[in-house]
N, CA, C and O of each residue as an XYZ file, in Angstrom:
292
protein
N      -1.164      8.921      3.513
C       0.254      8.971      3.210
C       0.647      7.745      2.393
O      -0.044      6.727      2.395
N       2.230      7.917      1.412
C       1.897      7.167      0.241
C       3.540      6.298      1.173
O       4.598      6.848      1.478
N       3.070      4.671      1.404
C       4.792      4.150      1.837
C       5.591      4.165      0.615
O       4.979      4.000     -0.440
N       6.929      4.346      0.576
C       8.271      4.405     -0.135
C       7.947      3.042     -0.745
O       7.487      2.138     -0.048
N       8.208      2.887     -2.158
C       8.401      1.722     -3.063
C       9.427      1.139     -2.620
O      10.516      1.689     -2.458
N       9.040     -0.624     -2.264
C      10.145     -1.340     -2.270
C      10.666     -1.894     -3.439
O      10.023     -2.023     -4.480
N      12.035     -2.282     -3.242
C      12.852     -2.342     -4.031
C      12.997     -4.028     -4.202
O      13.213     -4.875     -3.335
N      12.825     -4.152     -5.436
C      13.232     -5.810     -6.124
C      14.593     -6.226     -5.360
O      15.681     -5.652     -5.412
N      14.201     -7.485     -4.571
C      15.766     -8.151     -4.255
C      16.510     -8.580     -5.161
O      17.714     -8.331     -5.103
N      16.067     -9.196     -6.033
C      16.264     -9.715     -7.187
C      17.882     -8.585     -8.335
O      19.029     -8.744     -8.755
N      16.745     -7.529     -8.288
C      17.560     -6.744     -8.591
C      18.908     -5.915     -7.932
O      20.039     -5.540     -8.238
N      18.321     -5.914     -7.249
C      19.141     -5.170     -5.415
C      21.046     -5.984     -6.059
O      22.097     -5.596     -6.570
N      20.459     -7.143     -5.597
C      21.689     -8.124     -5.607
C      22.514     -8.193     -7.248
O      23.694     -8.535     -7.329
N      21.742     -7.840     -8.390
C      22.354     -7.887     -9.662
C      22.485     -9.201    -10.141
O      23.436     -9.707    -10.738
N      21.009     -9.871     -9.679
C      21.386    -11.336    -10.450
C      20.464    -11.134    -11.935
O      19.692    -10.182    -12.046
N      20.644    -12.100    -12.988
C      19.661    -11.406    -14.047
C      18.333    -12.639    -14.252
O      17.212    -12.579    -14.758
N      18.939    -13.477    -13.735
C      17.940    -14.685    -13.777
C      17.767    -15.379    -12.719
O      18.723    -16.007    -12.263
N      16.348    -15.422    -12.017
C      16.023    -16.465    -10.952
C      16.056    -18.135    -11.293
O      15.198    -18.714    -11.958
N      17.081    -18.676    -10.764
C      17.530    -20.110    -11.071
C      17.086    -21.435    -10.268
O      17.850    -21.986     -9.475
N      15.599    -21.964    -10.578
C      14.977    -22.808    -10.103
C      16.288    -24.196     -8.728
O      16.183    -24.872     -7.705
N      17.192    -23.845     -9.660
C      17.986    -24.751     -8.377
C      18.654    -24.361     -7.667
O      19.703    -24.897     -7.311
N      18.153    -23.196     -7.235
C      19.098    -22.612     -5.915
C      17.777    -22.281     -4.990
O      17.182    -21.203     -4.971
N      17.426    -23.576     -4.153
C      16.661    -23.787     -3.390
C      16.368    -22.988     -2.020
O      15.367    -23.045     -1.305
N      17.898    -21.998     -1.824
C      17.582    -21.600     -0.736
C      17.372    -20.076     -0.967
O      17.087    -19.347     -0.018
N      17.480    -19.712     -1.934
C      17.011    -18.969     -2.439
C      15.765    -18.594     -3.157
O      15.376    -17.465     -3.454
N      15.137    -19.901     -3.411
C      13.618    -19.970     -3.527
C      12.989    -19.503     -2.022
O      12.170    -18.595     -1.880
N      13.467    -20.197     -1.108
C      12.906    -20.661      0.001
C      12.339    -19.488      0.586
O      11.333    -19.578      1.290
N      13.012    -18.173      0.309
C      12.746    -17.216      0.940
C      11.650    -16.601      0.417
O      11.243    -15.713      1.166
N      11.002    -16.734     -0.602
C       9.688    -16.119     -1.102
C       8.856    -17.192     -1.366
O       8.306    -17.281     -2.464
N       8.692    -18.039     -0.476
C       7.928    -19.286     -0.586
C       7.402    -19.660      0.847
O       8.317    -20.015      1.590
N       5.771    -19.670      1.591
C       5.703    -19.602      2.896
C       6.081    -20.902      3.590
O       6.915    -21.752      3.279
N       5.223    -20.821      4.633
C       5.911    -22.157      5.576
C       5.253    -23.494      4.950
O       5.660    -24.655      4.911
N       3.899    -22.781      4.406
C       2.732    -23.637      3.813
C       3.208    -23.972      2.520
O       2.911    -25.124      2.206
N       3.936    -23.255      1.551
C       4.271    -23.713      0.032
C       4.420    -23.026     -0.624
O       5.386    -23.128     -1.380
N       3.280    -21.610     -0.730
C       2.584    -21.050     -1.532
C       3.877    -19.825     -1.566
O       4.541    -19.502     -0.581
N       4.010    -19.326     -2.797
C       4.714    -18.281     -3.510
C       4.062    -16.896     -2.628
O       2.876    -16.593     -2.762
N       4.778    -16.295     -1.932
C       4.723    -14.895     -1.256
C       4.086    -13.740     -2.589
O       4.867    -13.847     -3.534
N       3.328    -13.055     -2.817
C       2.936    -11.954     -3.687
C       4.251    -10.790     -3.747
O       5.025    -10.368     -2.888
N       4.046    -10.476     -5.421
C       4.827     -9.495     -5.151
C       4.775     -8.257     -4.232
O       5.716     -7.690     -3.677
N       3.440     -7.965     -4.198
C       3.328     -6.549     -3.266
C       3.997     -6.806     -1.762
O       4.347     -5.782     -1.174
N       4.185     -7.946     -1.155
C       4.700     -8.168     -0.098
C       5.631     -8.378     -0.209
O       6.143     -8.430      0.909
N       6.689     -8.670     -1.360
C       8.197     -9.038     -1.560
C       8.866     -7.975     -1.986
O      10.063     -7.865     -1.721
N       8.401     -7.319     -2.488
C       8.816     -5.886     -3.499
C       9.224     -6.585     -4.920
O      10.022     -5.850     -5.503
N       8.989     -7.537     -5.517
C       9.465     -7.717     -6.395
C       8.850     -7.185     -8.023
O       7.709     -7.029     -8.459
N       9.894     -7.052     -8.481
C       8.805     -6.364     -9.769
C       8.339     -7.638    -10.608
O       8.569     -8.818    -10.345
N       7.720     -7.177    -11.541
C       6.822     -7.994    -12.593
C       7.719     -8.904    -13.047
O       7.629    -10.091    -12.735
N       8.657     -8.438    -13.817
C       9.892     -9.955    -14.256
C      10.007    -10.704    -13.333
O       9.263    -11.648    -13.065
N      11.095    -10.300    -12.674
C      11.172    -11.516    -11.494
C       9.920    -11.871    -10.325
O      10.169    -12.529     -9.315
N       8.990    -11.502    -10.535
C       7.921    -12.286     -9.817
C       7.754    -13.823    -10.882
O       7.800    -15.008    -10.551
N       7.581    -13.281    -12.022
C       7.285    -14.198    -13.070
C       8.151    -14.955    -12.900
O       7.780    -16.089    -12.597
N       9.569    -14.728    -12.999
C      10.363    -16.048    -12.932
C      10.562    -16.831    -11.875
O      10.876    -18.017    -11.974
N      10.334    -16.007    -10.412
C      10.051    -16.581     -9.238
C       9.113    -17.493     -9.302
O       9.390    -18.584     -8.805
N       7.895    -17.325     -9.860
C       6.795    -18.163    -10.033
C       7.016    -19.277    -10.989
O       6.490    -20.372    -10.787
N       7.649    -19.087    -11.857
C       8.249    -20.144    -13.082
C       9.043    -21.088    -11.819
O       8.551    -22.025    -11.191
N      10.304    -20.553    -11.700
C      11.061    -21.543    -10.846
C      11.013    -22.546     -9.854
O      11.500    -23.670     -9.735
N      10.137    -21.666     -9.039
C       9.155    -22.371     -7.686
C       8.593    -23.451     -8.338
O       8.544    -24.506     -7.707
N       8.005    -23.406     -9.862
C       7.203    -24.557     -9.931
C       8.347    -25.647    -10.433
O       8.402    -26.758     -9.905
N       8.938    -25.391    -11.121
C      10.357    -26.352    -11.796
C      10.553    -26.627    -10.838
O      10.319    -27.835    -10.867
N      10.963    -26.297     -9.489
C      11.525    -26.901     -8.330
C      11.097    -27.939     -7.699
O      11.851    -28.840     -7.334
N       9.474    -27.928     -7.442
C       9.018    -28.605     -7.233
C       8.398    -29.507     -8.126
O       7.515    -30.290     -7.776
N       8.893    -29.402     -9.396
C       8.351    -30.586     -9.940
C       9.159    -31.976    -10.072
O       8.816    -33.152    -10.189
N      10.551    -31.206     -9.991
C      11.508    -31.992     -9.518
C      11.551    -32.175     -8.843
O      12.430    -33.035     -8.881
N      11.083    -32.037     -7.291
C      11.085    -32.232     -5.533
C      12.699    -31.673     -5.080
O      13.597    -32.150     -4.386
N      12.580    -30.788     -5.633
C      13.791    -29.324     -4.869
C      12.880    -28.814     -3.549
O      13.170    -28.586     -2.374
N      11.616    -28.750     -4.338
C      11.105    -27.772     -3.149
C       9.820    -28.671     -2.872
O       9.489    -29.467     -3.752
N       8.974    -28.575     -1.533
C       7.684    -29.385     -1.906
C       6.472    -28.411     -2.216
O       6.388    -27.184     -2.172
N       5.439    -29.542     -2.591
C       4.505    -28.593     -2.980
C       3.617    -27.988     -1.912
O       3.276    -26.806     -1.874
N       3.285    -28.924     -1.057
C       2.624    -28.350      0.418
C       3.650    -28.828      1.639
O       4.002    -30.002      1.751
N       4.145    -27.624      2.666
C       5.068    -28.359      3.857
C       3.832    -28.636      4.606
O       2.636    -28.376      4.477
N       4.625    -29.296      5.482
C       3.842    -29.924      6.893
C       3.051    -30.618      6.562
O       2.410    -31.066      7.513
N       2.714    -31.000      5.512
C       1.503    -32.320      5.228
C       1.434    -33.732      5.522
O       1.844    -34.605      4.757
N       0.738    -33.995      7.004
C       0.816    -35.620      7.004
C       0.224    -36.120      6.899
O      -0.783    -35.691      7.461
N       0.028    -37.279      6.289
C      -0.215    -38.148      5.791
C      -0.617    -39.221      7.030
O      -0.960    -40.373      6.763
């Protein structure tokens, strides 16, 4: 049996661009560990995965977001 296509949040909501500084909105496709969630597990389509992935990194290159959580030092 074939599951129902999920649907882009991205799109859902009618935003047209994923905006590296809206952090809490990164946050949610980003795990506990750092790493960018896949689209097949987000539903997101091909654009906005891409810009998800663009942003996430702008974020953290600026330290919006980090690059690994829980890491001590």
């Amino acid at each position: 049996m074939r599951r129902s296509r999920k649907v882009c949040p991205v799109c859902e909501s009618g935003v047209r661009t994923v905006d590296y500084k809206d952090d809490r909105a990164l946050n949610r496709f980003v795990t506990e560990r750092g790493k960018i969630i896949p689209s097949r597990l987000t539903g997101m389509c091909a654009r906005h995965q891409r810009q998800l992935a663009t942003a996430v990194k702008r974020a953290r290159f600026i330290a919006l977001l980090p690059y690994i959580r829980g890491h001590a030092r």
